[in-house]
N, C-alpha and C positions, 0 to 999 in steps of 0.2 A: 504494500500500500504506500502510496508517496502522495505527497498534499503540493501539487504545484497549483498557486494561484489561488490559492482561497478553498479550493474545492480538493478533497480528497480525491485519488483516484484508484481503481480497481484495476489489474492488469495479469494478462495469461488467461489459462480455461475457468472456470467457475461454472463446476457440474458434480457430481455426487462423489466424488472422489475428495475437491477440494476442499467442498463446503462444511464436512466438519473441522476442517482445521481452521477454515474461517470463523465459523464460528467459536470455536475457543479464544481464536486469537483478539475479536471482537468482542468479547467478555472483559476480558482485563482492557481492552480501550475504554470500552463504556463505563468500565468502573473508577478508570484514573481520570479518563479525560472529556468522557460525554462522547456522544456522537456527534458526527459535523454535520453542518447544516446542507450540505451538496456532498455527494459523490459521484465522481464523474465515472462512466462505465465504457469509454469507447475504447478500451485500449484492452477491455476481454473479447477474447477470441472463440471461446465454446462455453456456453451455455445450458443448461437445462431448468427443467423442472425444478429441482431443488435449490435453485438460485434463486429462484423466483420466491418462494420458501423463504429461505433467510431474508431477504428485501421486505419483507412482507414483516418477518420477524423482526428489524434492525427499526419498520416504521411503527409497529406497536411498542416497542421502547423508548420512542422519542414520544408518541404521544402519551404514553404512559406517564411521562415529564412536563407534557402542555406542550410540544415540541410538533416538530413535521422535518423529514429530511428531502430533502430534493435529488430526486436520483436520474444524473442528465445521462443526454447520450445512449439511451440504453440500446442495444446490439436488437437488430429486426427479429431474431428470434425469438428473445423477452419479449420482446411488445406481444408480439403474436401470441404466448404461452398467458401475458396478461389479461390479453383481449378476449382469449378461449376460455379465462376461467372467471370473468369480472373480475379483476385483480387493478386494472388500468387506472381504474378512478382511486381506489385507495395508495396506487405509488402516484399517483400525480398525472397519469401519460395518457387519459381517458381524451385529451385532444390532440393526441397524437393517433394519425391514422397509419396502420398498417397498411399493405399494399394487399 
């Protein structure tokens, strides 16, 4: 994870393989330092299901705080895996249209 510009970013695969070491790893962030208010996602490359799962997880802990995280960029497959599950409007991206 590296924070250029204000916004975190995400980078490499994020699919059921990574995502629990994300999510560890994202425990002790959220614990020392909060979550950011953006994370930028154009620079993962594969994708699944269970990505979409933690995002979904990473946004009910900020508003668990009164919070919202902004999750840009997200890869055509998220959107699409958003859009298939109504997920779009609670990450933000419900006016972002899939092809």
């Amino acid at each position: 994870m590296t924070e250029p510009s204000g916004a975190w970013s995400l980078a490499g695969p994020f699919t059921f393989r990574e995502v629990p070491g994300w999510y560890r790893e994202s425990l002790s962030w959220y614990q020392s330092t909060g979550l950011p208010e953006e994370l930028d996602l154009a620079r993962l490359d594969r994708t699944d299901s269970s990505a979409l799962a933690l995002l979904l997880e990473w946004q009910s802990w900020a508003r668990h705080e009164g919070r919202r995280v902004r999750f840009l960029n997200p890869p055509e497959g998220l959107r699409v895996y958003a859009q298939l599950t109504d997920t779009d409007e609670l990450l933000g991206w419900s006016d972002e249209k899939a092809p």
